[in-house]
C-alpha positions, 0 to 999 in steps of 0.5 A: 470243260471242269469235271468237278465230280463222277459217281458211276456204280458197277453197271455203268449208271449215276452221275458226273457235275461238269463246268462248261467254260467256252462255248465249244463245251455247249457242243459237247453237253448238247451230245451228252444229254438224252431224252429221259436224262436226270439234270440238275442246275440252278435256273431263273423261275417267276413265282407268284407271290401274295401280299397279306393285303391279297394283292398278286405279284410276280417275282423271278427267283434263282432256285435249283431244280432237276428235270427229268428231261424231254426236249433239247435245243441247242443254237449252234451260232449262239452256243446256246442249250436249252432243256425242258423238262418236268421236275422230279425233286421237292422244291418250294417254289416250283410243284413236282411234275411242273415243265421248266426250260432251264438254260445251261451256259457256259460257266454254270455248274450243272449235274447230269444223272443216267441209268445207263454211260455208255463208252460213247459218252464217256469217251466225249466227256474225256475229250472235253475235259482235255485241254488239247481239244481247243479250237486251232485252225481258222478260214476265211473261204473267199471269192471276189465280194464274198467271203467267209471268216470261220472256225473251225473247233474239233467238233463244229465249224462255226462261221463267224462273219459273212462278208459281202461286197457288190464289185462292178465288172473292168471295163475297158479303159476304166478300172477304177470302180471294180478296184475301189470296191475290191479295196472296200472288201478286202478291207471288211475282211481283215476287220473281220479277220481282227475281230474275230479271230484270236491269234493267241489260240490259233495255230494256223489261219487258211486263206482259201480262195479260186484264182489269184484273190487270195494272194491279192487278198494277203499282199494288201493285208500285209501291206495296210498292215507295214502302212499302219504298223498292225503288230497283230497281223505282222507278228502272226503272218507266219500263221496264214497259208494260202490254198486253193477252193473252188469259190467263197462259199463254206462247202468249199472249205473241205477243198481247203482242208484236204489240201496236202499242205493243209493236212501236214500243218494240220497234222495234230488237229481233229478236223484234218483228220476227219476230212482225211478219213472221208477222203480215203474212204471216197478214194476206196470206193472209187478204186476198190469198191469192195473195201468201202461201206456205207449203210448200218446193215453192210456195215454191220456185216463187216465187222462181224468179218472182222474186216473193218480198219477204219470206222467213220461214224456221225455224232447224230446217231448217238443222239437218237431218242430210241435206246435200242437204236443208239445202244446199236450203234455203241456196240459197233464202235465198241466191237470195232475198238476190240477189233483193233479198227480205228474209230473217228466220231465225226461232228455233224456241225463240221462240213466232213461231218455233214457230208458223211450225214448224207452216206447215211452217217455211218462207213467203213474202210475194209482191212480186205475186200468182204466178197459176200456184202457184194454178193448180196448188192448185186443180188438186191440190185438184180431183184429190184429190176 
């Protein structure tokens, strides 16, 4: 992301001109944008035109409009933005008042107004503007006849390709059709592997798999590789590390991440650490109950103790369309900050992200135990039976 301009006043209002320029910065629009937003940007219009003859027709005519904004759409597998919204600035072609879908995308300038930045948001515009936020870590989570090839980018991880292999069972004296049929998918999967992943920004490519498929996966890749002199894959062998899942599927890849040797590969990368707080957290509410929260209230609670160490917070939440609601959950990632906590913002497009959605988006690592949120869950528990 280009920050090509920033005019904020002394209460925090006005506006920033930003340049997406890759997909992963679509991620990060879709998370700056809010219902009620001022957005600029040029866009596409068909405008209906009549001849002096009185003959109607019809012309589509690139034109700048700002839309107070109201609905937004963003297709995580295309990286695709949309906004809809009414116009609210004099334009000849289109009436004040009148609903345009304006598509942003990577590339195209666009300038986006509030009445209120919060710290969130511009935190978000920091990292995207920081050319150390790039996609570096690539997977493919394999089982035998599935495989998923994916990225995995600071904010989301992406599934590139599926592949999918029906492989005939061994039969006794006759392995022939279970092997051919193996070679046929570990062939579609170093296509994919070519096809989709650039070597020339990834730092460290996982192979993760049940069993042995991964290390009979990597032998024959590396081997086709020596056969027909593949400089791509033998030049960036050293990037590919073997470790273990529990099967093919794209859950699966959390397994993979929170893998010892993973996680020190890993060390310098978002998502490691994402998937590392979420695996503390689980390890304290399993060993000590009374260091580990979930659930804005109890949350809440702690840090009005000043006990919170870490703070493990969904993106979701700060995309609610109630003000009060959102300007709530800033202030906890704020007064944590002042509190010398840690805060992770997880992205509810990774797996960590997703599975801290279900623990109501919103936990906590205790500094020291907070005998009185105990207190009251027993007391809750003990009133509901």
């Amino acid at each position: 992301m280009k920050l090509i301009r920033k005019d904020l006043e002394k209460d925090n209002a006005g506006q920033v001109t930003l340049i997406p320029e890759e997909p992963e910065d679509m991620w990060h629009t879709y998370n700056l944008l809010q219902v009620g937003d001022s957005l600029r940007a040029s866009t596409i219009r068909k405008v209906q035109t009549e001849s002096a003859t009185g003959s109607v027709g019809s012309n589509r005519i690139r034109t700048t409009l700002t839309l107070c904004v109201e609905a937004i759409d963003f297709d995580s597998q295309a990286c695709q933005l949309r906004v809809k919204g009414t116009n609210i600035q004099e334009n000849e072609y289109v009436k004040m008042g009148a609903y345009h879908t304006i598509e942003l995308e990577p590339n195209r300038q666009f300038t986006l107004a509030k009445k209120q930045w919060d710290s969130v948001v511009l935190e978000r515009i920091e990292q995207a503007c920081d050319p150390a936020w790039s996609a570096d870590v690539a997977a493919v989570v394999m089982q035998e006849g599935l495989a998923h090839i994916c990225l995995v980018t600071p904010s989301m991880t992406l599934t590139r390709a599926k592949v999918e292999v029906n492989i005939p069972r061994k039969r006794k004296g006759n392995c022939s059709q279970h092997d051919r049929a193996l070679e046929r998918f570990y062939e579609q999967v170093v296509q994919a592997i070519q096809r989709h992943i650039n070597f020339e920004v990834v730092k460290c490519v996982l192979v993760a798999s049940p069993g042995f498929v991964r290390e009979q996966f990597c032998d024959y890749m590396f081997q086709q590789a020596v056969k027909t002199d593949n400089k791509l894959l033998l030049e960036n062998r050293s990037k590919f590390l073997q470790v273990h899942s529990s099967s093919g599927h794209k859950y699966a890849l959390k397994e993979a991440l929170c893998d010892p040797a993973v996680t020190s590969r890993l060390s310098d990368t978002k998502a490691a650490g994402e998937v590392k707080a979420l695996d503390d957290f689980y390890k304290m509410l399993q060993h000590e109950p009374d260091r580990a929260f979930y659930g804005l209230k109890h949350v809440e609670k702690a840090n009005e103790a000043m006990a919170i160490d870490t703070l493990l917070i969904s993106d979701e939440l700060f995309r609610h369309q109630d003000v009060a609601t959102r300007a709530r959950y800033v202030k906890l990632v704020d007064s944590v900050r002042e509190n010398m906590g840690t805060v992770r913002i997880f992205s509810s497009l990774h797996v960590s992200g997703e599975q801290l959605g279900r623990l109501t988006g919103v936990a906590a690592i205790l500094r020291f135990p907070v005998a009185e949120l105990s207190d009251q869950e027993d007391e809750s528990s003990s009133e509901e039976d």
